[in-house]
N, C-alpha and C positions, 0 to 999 in steps of 0.2 A: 343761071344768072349770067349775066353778062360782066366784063370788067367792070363798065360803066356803074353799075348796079352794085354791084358787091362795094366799089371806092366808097358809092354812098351813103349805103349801110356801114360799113367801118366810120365815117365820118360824123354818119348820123348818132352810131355809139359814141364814139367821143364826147362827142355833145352834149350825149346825155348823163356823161360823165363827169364831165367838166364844162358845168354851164360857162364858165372864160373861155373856156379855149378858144383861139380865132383859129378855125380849121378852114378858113380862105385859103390864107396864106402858106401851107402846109407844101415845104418843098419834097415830090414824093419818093425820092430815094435818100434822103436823111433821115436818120432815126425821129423818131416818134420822139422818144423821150426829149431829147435835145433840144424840139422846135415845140415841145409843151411842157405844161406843168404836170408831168405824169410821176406817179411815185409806182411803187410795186404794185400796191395792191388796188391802183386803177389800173395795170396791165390785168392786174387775174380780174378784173370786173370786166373790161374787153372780151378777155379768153369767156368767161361765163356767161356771158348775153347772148356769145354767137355761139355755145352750146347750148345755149336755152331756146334760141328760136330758129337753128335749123338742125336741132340735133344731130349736132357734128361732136365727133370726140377731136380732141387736138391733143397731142402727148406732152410732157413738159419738156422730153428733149426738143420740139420743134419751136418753143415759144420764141428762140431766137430769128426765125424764118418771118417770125411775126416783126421785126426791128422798125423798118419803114413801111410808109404806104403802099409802096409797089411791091415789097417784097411782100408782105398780106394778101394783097390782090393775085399775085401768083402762086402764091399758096394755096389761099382758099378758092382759086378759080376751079380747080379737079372736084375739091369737096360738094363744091354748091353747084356744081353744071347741071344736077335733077333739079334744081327749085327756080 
């Protein structure tokens, strides 16, 4: 997958997450939490979607590499480079 690709899928979870969310506006190296209405347990719904459909393991020491949009995308860019 491409960056491009993977941004979108992350964005497109949000969304599905959080029907409000305006994931337009999303400045991509501020945390996540900050620029939405995210609480904990829409973060582990994030982490479980993208285990569920590219069966990728993510550890919980790393959820923080998860914080913003680009730090996601450079994260999962290693993971998702076969799909």
């Amino acid at each position: 997958m491409t960056r491009d690709e993977i941004n979108a899928v992350i964005l497109e979870i949000i969304a599905d997450i959080d029907e409000d969310a305006e994931t337009t506006d999303i400045n991509a190296d501020e945390p996540l939490r900050d620029q939405l209405d995210l609480d904990s347990m829409d973060f582990l719904d994030i982490v479980m979607e993208l285990r569920k459909r590219y069966k990728i393991q993510i550890p919980e020491e790393d959820y923080p590499q998860l914080a913003s949009l680009s730090s996601c995308v450079n994260y999962l860019e290693s993971k998702l480079k076969d799909f």
